[in-house]
C-alpha positions, 0 to 999 in steps of 0.5 A, a space after each residue: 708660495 706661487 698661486 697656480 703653477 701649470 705644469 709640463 706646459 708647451 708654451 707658445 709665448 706670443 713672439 713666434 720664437 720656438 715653442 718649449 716645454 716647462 713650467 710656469 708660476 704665477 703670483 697674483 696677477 703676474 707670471 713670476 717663474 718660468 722653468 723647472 718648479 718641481 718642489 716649488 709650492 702653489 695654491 692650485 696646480 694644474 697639469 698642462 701635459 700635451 697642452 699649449 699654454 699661450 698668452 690669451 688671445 686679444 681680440 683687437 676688433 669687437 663691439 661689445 661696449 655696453 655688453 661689457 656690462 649686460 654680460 660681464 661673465 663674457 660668456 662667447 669670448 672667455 670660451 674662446 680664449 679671449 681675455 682682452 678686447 678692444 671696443 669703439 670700432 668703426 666710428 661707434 663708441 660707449 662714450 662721449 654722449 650727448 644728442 642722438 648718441 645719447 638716445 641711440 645708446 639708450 636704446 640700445 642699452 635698453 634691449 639688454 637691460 641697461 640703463 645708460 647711466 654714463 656720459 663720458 668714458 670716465 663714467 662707462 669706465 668707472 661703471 665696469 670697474 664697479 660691476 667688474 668684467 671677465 676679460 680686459 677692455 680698451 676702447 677707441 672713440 668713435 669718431 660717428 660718435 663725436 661728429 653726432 654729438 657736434 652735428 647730430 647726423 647732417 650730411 655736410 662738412 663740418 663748421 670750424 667751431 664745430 670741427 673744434 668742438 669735436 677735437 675737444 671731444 676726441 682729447 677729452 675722450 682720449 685723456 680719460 683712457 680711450 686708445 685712440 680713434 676710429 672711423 667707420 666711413 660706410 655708415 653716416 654720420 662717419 661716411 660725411 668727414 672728409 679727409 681734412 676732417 679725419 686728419 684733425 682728429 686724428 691730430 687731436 688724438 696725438 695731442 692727448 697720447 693716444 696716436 691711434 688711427 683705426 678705420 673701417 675705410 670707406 670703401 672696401 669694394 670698387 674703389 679698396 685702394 682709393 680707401 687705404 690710400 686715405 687711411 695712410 694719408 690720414 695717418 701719414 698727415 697726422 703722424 698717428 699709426 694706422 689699424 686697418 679694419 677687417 681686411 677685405 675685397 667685396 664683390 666677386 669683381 673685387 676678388 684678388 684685389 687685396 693681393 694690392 691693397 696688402 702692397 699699398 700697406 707693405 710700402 707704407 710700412 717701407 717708408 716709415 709709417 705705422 700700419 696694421 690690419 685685422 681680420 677675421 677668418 670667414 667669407 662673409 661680411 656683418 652688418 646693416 641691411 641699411 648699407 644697401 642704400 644709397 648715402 644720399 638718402 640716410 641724411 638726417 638718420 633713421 627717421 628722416 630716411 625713413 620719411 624719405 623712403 616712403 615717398 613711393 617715386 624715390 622708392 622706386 628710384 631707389 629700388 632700382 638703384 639697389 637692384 643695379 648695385 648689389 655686390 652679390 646673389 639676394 640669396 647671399 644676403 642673411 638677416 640676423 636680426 630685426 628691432 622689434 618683434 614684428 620682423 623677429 621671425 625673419 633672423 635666418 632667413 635670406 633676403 630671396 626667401 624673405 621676397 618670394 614669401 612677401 611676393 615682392 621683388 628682392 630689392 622692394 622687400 628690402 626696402 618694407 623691411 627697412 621701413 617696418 623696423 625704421 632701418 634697425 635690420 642686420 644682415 650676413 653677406 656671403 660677399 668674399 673669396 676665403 683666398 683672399 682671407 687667407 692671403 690677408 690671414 698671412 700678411 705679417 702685420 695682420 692680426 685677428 679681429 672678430 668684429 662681434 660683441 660678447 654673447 651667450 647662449 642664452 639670456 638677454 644677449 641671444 638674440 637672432 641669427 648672429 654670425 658665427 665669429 661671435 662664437 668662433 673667431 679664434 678657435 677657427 684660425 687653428 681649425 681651419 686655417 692652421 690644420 686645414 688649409 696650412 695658411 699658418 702654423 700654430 705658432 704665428 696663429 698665436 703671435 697674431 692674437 697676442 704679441 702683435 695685437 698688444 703691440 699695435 694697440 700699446 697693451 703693456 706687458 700683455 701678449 707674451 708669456 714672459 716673467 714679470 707679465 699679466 697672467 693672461 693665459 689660455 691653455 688649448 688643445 693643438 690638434 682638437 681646438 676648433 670653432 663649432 658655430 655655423 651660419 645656421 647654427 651659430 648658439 654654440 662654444 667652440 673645442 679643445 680649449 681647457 682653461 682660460 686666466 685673466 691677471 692670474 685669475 681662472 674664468 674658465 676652468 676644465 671648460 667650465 666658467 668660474 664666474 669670477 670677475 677679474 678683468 681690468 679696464 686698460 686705458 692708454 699709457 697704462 696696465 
């Protein structure tokens, strides 16, 4: 006896070969019958007439980590289809810990109801297998996360007993499971590594099986291509394949640049090398207010900045500074959310509002809110061309990424103004890039998510709807499948996706969430 047979399902395998119509059977965890299984038996039956049955979609890009614990039904994912995600992005991953990392950590974990009870992957792992998670996770290490541990958050290169300290780190981290590494080169201590120093981790990653490179490069504004440039160098020298990190150009300056940073990617792949990017399918950025001030003066971390910034003649050469490079309108600048209470009602809020009610200059009102929540501020940047997000949406080598955690709608995880891709990434690429703007078909919108995104990150037998494959699955609504979260209100679950199965168990299920837990941790090499 099958367990769940979904049938007359159109199916959109994954591998962008033409959609058909059939039925597909599942035994435990596994897809075991495709084809005509009437008079076959099942525990559950579910009809799927006029629906897509697809691989769940596999978010390539997220920041969960600790949530996977705080929030293990997964609720703004699972409700997009989302049955795997990959976490240690951009230089920061849940493991390994030690110094300031530690502390950060336990912060963090802290706001959500955590104790960081871990140190190394072995253990964060080991904690979500106990506690159980809906969707699948991976996670990179993050190479700020190493460096912190060997050099706390200096501004400086790296001695050689360090520099071996950290490689230790990174094959230790890599042999208990992580996929590779990553690189966040805007935010410190990530923005100090040089290239030698990138390339050796990179190197050290390979050593232990895990020959993944994923950067959030270190410019994606004036200087796009001298930033791509490195992250191939870096994976060219360390023979490693490449994830370039939410595709972008900031800056109105910078429009139309990504038509050459995509060039610089193509060639690459035209010589031999291994290259990927992701993205994700809005205008505006995500992340820390404190990306606003110059590198120089984040030296040492949060608390030395702090310090430095309250010395009122750097303040004022700092302000200036701001003032003569921000990359867009004080209008174009959202917070989404502060540390403490203090500041809690400004989420929503744009940075000229925030000035005019503090009867301050814009750049000054930055600064006072940096200080009063000791930089712990983020913030939206309506910085890009939706062109350029389409014409990166269309690259053959580009699959999605949300570059969000998990949330839900209320609870612990709902807090402040997110950006709406924490709710609507996914379901967005159908709504507005496949039926609006006819950037995509549907059929390539789900490779991206699927096959290509297993592919770029080793995911075994993930991403295609194929015998002998992990049931993940989803199951939408073609011509109604959208995202519903805005800028002003983004606490809301996106349309026309049915039921959601990870290895062949329903965690949504008529829309609804069954609250199972039956996601699996996947390390590198393995399921």
């Amino acid at each position: 006896m099958l367990s769940v047979i979904f049938q007359e399902a159109t199916i959109v395998d994954g591998t962008g070969r033409p959609r058909y119509t059939t039925d597909v059977g599942l035994q435990g965890e596994r897809i075991a019958l495709i084809g005509n299984l009437e008079g076959r038996e099942a525990v559950t039956r579910v009809n799927c007439s006029g629906s897509i049955l697809a691989p769940g979609f596999i978010d390539v890009h997220a920041h969960s980590d600790e949530l996977w614990l705080a929030l293990p039904r997964c609720d703004g994912k699972i409700a997009q289809g989302v049955t795997t995600e990959i976490g240690g992005n951009c230089g920061r991953s849940a493991a390994p810990l030690a110094g300031t990392a530690l502390d950060e950590m336990a912060a963090s974990s802290r706001r959500v109801g955590l104790q960081s009870q871990w140190r190394s992957f072995d253990d964060f792992f080991a904690l979500i297998e106990r506690a159980g998670v809906a969707l699948n996770v991976a996670s990179l290490v993050g190479l700020g996360t190493t460096r912190t541990a060997v050099a706390d958050e200096e501004d400086r290169p790296l001695k050689a007993d360090e520099l071996r300290a950290q490689a230790e780190l990174v094959r230790q981290a890599c042999g208990e499971g992580a996929i590779g590494v990553s690189s966040g080169l805007i935010y410190p201590p990530s923005c100090y590594a040089d290239l030698n120093e990138l390339i050796a981790m990179a190197c050290a990653a390979r050593e232990a099986g895990a020959p993944l490179y994923a950067s959030h490069i270190r410019n994606e504004g004036d200087t796009l291509l001298e930033a791509i440039e490195e992250a191939l160098q870096v994976g060219e020298r360390a023979e490693v394949a490449v994830q370039c990190s939410h595709h972008k150009a900031q800056g109105k300056r910078n429009w139309g640049k990504v038509h050459r940073s995509l060039e610089l990617i193509e060639r690459a792949r035209a010589r031999g090398q291994t290259v990927w990017a992701d993205v994700y399918p809005y205008r505006a950025s995500w992340t820390e207010l404190a990306t606003l001030l110059p590198e120089r003066i984040r030296d040492g971390g949060a608390s030395a900045t702090v310090e430095r910034l309250s010395d009122p003649d750097l303040a004022t050469a700092v302000a200036l500074e701001i003032r003569l490079n921000a990359r867009c309108d004080w209008h174009d600048i959202l917070i989404t959310s502060a540390g403490s209470d203090r500041n809690e009602s400004l989420a929503g809020m744009r940075i000229d509002e925030i000035a005019r009610d503090w009867q301050l200059p814009a750049e000054r009102a930055v600064l006072r809110l940096l200080i009063e929540e000791e930089l712990d501020v983020d913030a939206i940047f309506f910085t890009m061309k939706e062109e350029d997000v389409a014409a990166v949406l269309s690259a053959e080598f580009v699959c999605i990424g949300s570059d969000a955690s998990v949330r839900a709608l209320e609870g612990v995880t709902a807090r402040g103004c997110p950006h709406p891709r924490t709710f609507g990434t996914f379901p967005r690429i159908f709504g507005r890039f496949v039926r609006q703007r006819h950037t995509l078909t549907s059929d390539d919108a789900v490779r991206k998510m699927t096959s290509l995104a297993a592919d770029a990150f080793g995911l075994r037998d993930r991403g295609r709807i194929e015998e002998g494959r992990y049931a993940d699955i989803v199951i939408f609504k073609e011509d109604t499948i959208c995202d519903r979260a805005t800028y002003e209100r983004p606490y809301q679950f996106p349309l026309g996706i049915d039921h959601v199965y990870v290895n062949g168990q329903a965690v949504l299920f008529n829309g609804e969430f069954t609250n199972v837990r039956p996601g699996r941790v996947l390390r590198h090499g393995g399921a």
